[in-house]
Backbone as ProteinMPNN parsed JSONL, in Angstrom:
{"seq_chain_A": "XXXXXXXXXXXXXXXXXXXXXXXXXXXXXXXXXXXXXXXXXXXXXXXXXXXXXXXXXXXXXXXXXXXXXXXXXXXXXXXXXXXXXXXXXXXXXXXXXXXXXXXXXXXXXXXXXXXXXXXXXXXXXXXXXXXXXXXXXXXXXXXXXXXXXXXXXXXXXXXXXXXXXXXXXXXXXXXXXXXXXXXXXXXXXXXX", "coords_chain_A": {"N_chain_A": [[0.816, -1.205, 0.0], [2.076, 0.979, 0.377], [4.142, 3.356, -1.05], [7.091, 3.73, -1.046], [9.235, 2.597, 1.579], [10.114, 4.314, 3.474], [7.629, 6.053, 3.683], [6.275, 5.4, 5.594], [6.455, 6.446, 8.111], [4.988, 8.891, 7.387], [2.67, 7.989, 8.525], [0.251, 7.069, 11.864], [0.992, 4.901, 14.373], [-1.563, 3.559, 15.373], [-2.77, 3.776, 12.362], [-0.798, 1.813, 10.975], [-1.495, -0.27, 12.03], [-4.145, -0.85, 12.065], [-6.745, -2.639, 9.654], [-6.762, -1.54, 6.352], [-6.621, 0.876, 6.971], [-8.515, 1.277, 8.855], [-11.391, 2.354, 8.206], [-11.241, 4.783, 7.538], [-12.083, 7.762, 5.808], [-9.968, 8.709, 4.199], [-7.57, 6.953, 1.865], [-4.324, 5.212, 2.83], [-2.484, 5.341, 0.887], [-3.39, 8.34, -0.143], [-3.805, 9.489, 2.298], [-1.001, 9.701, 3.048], [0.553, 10.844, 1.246], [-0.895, 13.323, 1.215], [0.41, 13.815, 4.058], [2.363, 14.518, 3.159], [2.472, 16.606, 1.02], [1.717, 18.543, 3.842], [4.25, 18.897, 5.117], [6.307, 19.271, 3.615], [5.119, 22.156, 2.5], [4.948, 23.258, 5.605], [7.983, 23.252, 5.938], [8.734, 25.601, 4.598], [7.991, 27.273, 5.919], [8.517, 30.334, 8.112], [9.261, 30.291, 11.281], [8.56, 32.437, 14.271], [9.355, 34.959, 15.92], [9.47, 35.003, 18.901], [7.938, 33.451, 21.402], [4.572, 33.72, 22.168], [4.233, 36.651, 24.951], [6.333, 39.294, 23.852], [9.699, 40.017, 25.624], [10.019, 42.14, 28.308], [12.903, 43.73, 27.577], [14.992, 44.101, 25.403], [17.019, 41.802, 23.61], [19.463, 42.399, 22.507], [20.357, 44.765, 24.333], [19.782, 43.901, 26.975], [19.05, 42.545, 30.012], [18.369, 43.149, 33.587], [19.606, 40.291, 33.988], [21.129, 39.487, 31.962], [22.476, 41.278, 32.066], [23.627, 40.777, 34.535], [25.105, 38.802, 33.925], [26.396, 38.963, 31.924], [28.233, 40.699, 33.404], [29.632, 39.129, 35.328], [30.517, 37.143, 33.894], [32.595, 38.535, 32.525], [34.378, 40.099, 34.319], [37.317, 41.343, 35.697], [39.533, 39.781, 36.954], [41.067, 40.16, 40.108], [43.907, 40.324, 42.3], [43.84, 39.838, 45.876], [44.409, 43.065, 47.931], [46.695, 43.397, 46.282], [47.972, 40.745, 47.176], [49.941, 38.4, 46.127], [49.653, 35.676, 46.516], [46.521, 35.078, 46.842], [43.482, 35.465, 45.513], [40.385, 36.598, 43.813], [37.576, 36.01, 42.888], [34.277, 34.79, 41.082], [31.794, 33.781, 43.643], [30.937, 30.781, 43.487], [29.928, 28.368, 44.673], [28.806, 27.614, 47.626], [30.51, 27.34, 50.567], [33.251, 26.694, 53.07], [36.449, 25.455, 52.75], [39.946, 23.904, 53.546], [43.076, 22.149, 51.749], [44.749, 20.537, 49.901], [46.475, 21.738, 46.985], [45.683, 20.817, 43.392], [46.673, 21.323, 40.433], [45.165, 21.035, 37.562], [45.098, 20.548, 34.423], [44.146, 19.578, 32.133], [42.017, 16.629, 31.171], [43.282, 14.768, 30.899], [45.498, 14.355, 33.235], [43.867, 14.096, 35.571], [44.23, 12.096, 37.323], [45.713, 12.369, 38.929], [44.563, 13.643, 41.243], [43.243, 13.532, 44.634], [41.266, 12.265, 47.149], [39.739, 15.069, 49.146], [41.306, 16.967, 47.756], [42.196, 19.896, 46.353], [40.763, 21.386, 43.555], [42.259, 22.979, 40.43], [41.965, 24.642, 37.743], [41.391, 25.67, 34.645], [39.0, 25.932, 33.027], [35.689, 23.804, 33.984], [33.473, 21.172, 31.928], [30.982, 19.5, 30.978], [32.448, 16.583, 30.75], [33.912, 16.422, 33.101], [32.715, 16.503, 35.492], [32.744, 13.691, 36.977], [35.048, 14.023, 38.568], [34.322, 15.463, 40.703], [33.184, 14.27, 42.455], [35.115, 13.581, 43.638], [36.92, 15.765, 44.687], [37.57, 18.251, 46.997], [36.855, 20.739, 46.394], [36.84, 23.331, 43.806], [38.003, 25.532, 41.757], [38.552, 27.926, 39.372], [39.743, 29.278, 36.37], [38.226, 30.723, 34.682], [34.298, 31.565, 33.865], [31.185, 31.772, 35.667], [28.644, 32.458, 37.58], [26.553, 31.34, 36.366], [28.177, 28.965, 35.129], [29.053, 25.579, 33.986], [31.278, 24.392, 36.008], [30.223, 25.763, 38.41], [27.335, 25.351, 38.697], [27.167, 22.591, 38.505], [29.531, 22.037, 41.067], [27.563, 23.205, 43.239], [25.535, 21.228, 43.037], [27.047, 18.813, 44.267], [27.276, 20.124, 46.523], [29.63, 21.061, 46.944], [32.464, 23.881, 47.364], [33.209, 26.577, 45.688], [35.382, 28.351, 43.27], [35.179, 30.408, 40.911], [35.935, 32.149, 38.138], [38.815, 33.492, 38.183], [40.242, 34.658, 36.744], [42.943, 34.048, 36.765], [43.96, 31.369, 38.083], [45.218, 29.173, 37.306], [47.917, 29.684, 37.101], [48.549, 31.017, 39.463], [48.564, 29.255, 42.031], [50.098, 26.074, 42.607], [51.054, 22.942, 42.454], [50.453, 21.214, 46.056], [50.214, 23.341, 47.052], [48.33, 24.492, 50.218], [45.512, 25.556, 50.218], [43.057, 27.562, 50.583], [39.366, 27.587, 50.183], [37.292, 30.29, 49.972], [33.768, 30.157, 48.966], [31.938, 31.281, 49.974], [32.335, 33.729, 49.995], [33.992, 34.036, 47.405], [36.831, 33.777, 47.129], [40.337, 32.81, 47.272], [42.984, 31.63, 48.927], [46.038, 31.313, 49.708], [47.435, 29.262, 52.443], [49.223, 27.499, 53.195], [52.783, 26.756, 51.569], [54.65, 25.177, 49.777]], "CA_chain_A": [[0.0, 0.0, 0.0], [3.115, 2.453, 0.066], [5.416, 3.362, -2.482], [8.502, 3.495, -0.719], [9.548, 2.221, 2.858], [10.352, 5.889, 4.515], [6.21, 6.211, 3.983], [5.736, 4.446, 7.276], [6.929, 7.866, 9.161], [4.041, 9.871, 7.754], [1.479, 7.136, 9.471], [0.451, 6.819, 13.087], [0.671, 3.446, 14.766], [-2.913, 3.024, 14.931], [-3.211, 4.05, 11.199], [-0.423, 1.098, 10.326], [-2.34, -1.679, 12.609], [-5.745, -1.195, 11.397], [-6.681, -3.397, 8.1], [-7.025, -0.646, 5.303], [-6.657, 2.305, 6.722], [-9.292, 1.668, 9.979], [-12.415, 2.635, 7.234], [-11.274, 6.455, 7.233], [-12.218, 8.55, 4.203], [-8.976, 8.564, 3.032], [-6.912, 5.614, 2.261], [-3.304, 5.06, 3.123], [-1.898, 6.287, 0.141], [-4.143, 9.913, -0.026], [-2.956, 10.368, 3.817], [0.631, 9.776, 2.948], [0.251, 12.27, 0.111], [-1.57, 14.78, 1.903], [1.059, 14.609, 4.419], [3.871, 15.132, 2.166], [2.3, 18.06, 1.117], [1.852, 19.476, 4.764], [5.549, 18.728, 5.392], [6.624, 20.604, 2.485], [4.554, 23.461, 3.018], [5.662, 23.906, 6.65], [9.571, 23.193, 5.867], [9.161, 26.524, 3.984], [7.659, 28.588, 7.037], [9.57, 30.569, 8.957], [8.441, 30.585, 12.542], [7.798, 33.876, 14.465], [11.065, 35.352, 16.749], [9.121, 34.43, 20.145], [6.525, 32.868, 21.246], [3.94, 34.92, 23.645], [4.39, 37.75, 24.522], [7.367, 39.797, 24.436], [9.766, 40.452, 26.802], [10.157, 44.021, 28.398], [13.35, 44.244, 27.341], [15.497, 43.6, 24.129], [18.346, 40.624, 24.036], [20.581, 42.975, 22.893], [20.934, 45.776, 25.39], [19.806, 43.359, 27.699], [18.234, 42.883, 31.15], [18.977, 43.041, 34.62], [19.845, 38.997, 34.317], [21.753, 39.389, 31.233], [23.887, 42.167, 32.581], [24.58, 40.304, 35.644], [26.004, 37.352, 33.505], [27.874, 39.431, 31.802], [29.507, 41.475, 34.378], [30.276, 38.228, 35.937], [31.613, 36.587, 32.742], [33.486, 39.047, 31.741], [34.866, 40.554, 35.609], [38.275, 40.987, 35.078], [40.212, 39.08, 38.596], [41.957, 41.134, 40.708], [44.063, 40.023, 43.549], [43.241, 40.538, 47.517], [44.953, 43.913, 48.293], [47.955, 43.005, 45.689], [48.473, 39.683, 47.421], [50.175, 37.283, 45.036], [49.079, 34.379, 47.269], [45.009, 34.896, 47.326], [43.251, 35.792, 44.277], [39.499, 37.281, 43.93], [36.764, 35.29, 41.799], [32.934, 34.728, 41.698], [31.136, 32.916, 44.639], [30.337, 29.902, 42.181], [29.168, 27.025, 45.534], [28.834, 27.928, 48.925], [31.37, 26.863, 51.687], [34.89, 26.92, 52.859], [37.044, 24.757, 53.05], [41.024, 23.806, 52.929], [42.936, 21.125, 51.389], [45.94, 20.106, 48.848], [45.536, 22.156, 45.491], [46.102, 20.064, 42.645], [46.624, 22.31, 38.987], [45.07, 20.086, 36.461], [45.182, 21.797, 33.046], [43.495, 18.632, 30.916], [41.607, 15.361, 31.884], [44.892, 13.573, 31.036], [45.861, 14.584, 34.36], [42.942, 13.858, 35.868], [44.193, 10.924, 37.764], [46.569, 12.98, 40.284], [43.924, 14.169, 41.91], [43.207, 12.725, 45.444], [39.88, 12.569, 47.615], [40.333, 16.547, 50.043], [41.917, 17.98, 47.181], [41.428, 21.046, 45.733], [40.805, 21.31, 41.632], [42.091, 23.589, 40.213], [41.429, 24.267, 36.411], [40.622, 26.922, 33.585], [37.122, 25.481, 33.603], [35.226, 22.329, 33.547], [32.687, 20.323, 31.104], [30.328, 17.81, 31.534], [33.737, 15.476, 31.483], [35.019, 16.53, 34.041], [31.88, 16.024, 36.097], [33.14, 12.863, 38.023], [35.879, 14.72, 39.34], [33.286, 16.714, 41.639], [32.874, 13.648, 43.618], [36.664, 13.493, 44.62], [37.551, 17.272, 44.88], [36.987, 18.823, 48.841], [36.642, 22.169, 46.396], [36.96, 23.443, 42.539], [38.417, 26.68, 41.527], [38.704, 28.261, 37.935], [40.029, 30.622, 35.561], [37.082, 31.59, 33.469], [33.35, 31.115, 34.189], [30.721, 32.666, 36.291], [27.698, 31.795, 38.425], [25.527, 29.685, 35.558], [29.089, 28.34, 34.353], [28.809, 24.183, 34.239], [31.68, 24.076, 37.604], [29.325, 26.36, 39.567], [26.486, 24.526, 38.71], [27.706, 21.36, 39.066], [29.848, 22.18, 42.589], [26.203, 23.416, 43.97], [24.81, 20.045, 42.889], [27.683, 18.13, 44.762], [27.323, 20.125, 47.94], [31.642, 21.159, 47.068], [32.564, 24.838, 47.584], [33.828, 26.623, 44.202], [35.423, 29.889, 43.204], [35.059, 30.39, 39.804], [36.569, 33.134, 37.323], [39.658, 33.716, 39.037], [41.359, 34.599, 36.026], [44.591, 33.268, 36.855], [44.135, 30.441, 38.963], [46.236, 27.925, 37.109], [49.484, 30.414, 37.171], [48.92, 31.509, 40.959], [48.83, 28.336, 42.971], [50.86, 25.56, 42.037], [50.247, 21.898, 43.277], [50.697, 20.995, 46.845], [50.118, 24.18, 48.379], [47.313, 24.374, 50.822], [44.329, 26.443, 49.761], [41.495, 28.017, 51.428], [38.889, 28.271, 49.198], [35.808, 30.814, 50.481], [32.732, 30.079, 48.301], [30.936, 32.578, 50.1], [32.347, 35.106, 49.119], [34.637, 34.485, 45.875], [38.507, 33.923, 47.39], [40.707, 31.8, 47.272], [44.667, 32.275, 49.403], [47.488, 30.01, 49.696], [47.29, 28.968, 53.657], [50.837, 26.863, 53.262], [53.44, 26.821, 50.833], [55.345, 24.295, 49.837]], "C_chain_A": [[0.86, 1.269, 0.0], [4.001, 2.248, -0.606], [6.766, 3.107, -2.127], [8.089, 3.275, 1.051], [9.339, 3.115, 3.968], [8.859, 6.265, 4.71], [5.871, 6.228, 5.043], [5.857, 5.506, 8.102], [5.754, 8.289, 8.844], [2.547, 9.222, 8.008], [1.706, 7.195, 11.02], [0.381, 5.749, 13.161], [-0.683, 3.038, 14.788], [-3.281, 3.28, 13.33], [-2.475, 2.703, 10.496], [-1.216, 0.041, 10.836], [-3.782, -1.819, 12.049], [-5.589, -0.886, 9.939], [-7.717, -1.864, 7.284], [-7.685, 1.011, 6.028], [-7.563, 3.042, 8.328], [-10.78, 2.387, 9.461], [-11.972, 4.151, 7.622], [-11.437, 6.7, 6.093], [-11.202, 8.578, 3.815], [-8.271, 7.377, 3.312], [-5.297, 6.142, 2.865], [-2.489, 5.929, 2.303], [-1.857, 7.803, -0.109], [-3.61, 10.329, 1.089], [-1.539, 10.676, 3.931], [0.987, 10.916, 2.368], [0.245, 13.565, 0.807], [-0.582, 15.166, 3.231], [2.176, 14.978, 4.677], [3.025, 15.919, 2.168], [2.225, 18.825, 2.585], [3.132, 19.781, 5.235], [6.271, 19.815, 4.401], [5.862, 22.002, 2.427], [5.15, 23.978, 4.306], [7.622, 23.907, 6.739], [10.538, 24.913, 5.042], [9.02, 27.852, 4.78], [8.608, 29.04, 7.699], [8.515, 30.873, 10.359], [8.853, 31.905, 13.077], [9.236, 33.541, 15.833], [10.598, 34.483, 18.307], [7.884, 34.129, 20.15], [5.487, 33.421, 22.554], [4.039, 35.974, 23.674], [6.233, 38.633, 24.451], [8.159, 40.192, 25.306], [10.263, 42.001, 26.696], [11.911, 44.395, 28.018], [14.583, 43.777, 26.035], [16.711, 43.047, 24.342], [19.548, 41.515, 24.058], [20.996, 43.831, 23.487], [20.529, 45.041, 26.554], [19.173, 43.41, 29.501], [18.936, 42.476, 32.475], [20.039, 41.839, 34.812], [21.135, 39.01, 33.261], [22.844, 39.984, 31.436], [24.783, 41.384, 33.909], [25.124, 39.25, 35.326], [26.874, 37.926, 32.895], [28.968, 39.97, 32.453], [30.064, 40.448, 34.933], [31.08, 37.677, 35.281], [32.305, 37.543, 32.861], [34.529, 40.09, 33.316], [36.623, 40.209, 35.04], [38.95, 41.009, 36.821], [41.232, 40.246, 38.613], [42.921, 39.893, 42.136], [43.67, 40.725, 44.723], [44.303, 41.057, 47.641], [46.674, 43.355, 47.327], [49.148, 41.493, 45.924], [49.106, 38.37, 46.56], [49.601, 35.714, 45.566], [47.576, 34.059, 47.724], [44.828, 36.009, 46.066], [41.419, 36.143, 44.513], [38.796, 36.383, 43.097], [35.14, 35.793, 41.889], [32.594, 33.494, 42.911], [30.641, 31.969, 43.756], [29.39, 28.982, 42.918], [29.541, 27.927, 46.823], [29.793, 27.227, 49.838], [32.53, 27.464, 52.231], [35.538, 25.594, 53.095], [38.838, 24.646, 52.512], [41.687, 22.33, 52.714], [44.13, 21.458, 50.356], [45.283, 20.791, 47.689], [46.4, 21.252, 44.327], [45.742, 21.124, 41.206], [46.033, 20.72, 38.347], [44.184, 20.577, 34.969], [43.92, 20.693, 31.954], [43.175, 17.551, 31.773], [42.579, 14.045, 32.041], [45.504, 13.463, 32.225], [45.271, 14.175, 35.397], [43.375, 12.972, 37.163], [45.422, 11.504, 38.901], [45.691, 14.005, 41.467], [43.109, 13.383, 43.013], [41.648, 13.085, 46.039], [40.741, 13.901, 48.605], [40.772, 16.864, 49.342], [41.558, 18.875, 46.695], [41.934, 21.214, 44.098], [40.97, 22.659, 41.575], [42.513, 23.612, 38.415], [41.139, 25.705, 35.971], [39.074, 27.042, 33.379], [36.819, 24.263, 33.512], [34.195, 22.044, 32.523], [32.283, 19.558, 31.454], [31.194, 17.043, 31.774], [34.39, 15.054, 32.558], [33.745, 16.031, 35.371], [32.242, 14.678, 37.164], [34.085, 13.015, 38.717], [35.505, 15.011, 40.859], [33.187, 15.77, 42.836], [34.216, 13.546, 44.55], [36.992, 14.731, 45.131], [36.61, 17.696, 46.071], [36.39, 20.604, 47.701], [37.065, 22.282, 44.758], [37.036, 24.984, 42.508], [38.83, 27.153, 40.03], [39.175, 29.199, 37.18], [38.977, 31.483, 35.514], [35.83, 30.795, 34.259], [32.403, 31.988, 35.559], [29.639, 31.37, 36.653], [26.803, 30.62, 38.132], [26.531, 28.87, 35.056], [28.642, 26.459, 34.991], [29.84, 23.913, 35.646], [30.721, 24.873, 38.584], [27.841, 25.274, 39.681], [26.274, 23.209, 39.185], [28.284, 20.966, 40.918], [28.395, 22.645, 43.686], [25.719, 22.069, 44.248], [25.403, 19.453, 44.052], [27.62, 18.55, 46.301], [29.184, 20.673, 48.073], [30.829, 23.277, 47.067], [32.749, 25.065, 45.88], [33.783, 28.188, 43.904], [35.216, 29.934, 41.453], [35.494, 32.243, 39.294], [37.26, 34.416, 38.093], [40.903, 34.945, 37.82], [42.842, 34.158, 36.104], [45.111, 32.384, 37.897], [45.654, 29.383, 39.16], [47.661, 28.635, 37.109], [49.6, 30.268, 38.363], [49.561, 30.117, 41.521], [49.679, 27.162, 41.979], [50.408, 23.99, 42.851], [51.1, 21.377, 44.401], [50.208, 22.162, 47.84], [48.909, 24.088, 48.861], [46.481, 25.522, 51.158], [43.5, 26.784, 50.964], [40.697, 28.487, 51.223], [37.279, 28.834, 50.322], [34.776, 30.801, 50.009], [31.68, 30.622, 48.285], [31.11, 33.509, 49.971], [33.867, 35.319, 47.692], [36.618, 34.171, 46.679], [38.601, 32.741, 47.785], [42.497, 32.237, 47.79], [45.254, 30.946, 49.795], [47.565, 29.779, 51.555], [49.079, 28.55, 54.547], [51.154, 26.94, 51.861], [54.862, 25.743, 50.755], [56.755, 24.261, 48.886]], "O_chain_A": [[0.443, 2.385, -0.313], [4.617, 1.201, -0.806], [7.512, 2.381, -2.784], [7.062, 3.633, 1.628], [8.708, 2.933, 5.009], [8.605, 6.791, 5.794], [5.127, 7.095, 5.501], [5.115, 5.377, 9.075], [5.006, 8.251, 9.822], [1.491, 9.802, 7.755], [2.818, 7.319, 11.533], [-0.208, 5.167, 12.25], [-0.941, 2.036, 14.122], [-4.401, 2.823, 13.098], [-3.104, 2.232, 9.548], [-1.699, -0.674, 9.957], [-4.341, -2.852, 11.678], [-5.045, -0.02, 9.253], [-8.825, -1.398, 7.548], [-8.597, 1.8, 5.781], [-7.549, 4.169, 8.824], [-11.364, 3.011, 10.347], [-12.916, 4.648, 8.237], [-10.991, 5.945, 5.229], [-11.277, 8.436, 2.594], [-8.203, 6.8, 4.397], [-5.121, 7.288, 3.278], [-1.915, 6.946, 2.693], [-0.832, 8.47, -0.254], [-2.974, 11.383, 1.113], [-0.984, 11.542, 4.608], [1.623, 11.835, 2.885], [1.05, 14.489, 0.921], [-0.537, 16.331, 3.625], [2.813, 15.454, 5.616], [2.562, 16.185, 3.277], [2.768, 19.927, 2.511], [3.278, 20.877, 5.777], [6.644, 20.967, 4.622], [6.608, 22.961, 2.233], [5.811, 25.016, 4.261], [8.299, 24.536, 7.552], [11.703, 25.289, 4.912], [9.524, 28.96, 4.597], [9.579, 28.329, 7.956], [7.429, 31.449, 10.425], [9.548, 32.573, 12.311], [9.759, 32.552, 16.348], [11.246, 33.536, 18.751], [6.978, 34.355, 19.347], [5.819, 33.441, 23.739], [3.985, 36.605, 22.618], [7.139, 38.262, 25.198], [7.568, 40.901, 26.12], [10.651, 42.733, 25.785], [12.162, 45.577, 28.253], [14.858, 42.588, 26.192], [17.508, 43.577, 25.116], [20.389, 41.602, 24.952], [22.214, 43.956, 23.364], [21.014, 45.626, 27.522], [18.922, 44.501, 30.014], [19.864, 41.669, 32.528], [21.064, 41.992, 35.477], [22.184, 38.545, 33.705], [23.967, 39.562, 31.16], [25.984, 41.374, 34.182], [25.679, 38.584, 36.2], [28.062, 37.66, 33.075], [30.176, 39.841, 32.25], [31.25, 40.679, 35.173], [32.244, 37.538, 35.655], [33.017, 37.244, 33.82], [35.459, 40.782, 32.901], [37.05, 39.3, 34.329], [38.875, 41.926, 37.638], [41.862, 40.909, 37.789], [42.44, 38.889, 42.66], [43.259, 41.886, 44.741], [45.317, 40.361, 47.59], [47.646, 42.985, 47.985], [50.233, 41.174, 45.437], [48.427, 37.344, 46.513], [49.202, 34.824, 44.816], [47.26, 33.219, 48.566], [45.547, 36.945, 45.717], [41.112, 35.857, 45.67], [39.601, 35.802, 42.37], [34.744, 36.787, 42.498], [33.195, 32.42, 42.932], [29.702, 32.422, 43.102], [28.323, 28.651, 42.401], [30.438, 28.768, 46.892], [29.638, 26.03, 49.596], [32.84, 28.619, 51.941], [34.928, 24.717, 53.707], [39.174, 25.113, 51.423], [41.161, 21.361, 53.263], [44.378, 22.627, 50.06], [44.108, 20.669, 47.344], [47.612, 21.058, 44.419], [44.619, 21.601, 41.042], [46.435, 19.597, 38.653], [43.008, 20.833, 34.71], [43.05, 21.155, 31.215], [43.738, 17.363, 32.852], [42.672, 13.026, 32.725], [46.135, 12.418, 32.387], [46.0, 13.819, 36.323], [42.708, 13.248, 38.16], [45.893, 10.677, 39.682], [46.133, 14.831, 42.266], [42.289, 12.576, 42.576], [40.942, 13.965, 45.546], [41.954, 13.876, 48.815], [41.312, 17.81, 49.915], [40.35, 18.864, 46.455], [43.064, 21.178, 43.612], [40.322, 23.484, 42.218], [43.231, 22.753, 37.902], [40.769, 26.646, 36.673], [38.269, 27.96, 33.533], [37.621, 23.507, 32.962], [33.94, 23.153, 32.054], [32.831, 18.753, 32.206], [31.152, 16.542, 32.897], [35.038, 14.072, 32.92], [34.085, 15.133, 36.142], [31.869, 14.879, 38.32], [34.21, 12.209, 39.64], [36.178, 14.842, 41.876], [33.116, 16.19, 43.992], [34.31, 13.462, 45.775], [37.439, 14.669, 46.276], [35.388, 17.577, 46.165], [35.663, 21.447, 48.226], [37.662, 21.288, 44.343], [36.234, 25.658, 43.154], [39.687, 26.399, 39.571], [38.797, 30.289, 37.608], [38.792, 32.575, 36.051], [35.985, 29.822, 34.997], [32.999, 32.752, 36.318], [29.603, 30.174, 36.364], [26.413, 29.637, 38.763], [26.083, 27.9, 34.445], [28.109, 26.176, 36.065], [29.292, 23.204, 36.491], [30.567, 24.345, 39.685], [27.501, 24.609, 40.66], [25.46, 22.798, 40.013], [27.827, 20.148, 41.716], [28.399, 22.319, 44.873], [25.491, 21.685, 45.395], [24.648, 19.391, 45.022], [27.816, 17.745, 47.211], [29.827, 20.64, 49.123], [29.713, 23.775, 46.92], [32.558, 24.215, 45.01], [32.879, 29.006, 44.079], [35.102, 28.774, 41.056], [35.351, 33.252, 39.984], [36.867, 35.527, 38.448], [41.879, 35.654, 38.068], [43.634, 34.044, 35.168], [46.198, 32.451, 38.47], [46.469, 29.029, 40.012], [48.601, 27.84, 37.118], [50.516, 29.552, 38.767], [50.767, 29.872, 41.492], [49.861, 27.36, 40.778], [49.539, 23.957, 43.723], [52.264, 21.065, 44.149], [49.901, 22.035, 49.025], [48.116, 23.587, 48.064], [46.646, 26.288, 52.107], [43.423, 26.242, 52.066], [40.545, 29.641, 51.625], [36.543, 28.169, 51.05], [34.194, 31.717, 50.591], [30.78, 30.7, 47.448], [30.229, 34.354, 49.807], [34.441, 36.323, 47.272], [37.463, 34.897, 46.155], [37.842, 31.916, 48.292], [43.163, 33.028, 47.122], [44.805, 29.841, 50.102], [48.04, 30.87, 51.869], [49.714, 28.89, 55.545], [50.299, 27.124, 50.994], [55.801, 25.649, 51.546], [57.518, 23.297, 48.949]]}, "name": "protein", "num_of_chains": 1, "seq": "XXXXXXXXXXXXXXXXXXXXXXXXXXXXXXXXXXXXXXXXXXXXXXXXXXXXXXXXXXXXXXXXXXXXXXXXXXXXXXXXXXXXXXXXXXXXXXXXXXXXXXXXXXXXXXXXXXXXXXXXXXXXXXXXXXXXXXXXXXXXXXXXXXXXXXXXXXXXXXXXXXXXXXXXXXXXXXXXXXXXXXXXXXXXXXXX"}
């Protein structure tokens, strides 16, 4: 009853199980037809910018929410009072805590990283995600409050400073961190 194989898509399951069609006014073939043509007709629409109503204020100059992701993205790290040994970020997870910092630049590395340690990283990715369960704490270059380590370190219940800009230069691995999550810092405690 169909011309080609791929047909079978523009049927519902009750339209292929019932013998000829289920007595509807049109047969098998006419419905197939008819909805190729609706397919091709709508493949040519263009749908409408939003859906509802508009919002009060336009993407690109942006709204309270938008500004505060950007100012956060784009915050450019300072150190605490010129301290080379404690660095400034966003509040990404709530806590504090201290602990061994481990630099780990790529997931290749991945595997020098102990349970109490502290991650530290340019940013993370879903990949990195099983990390979260070993790391006492996660700290970052780049990234802000919706970034995937903030998000993620919330989930886990871990602390997490996020967009430090220059995490992975400052600390180095071994020294012993003290990351504040409540309010964005992160300082070298010991030095090794």
């Amino acid at each position: 009853m169909l011309e080609t194989a791929a047909d079978v898509f523009y049927l519902t399951a009750d339209e292929l199980l019932a013998e000829n069609g289920g007595g509807a006014a049109l047969s098998i073939p006419e419905r197939v037809k008819e909805r190729k043509a609706e397919m091709e007709y709508f493949s040519r629409v263009n749908p409408p910018p939003v859906l509802g109503t508009m919002p009060a204020f336009e993407m690109t100059e942006g709204g309270p929410l938008i500004r505060a992701m950007l100012k956060s993205d784009m915050a450019v790290p300072t150190g605490i009072s010129d301290d080379s040994q404690a660095l400034q970020g966003q509040a990404g997870s709530p806590g504090v805590v201290r602990g061994t910092a481990k630099v780990i630049p790529t997931l290749a590395e991945a595997g020098k990283l102990q349970p109490g340690d502290i991650l530290v990283t340019k940013m993370t990715m879903p990949p990195w995600t099983p990390l979260f369960a070993t790391a006492a704490a996660v700290v970052t270059d780049y990234g802000g409050v919706l970034s995937h380590c903030a998000v993620v370190a919330r989930e886990y219940g871990i602390p997490a400073v996020v967009g430090t800009g220059r995490a992975t230069k400052t600390f180095h691995d071994g020294q012993i961190l003290e990351v504040n999550g409540d309010v964005g810092t992160v300082r070298v405690v010991t030095s090794f």
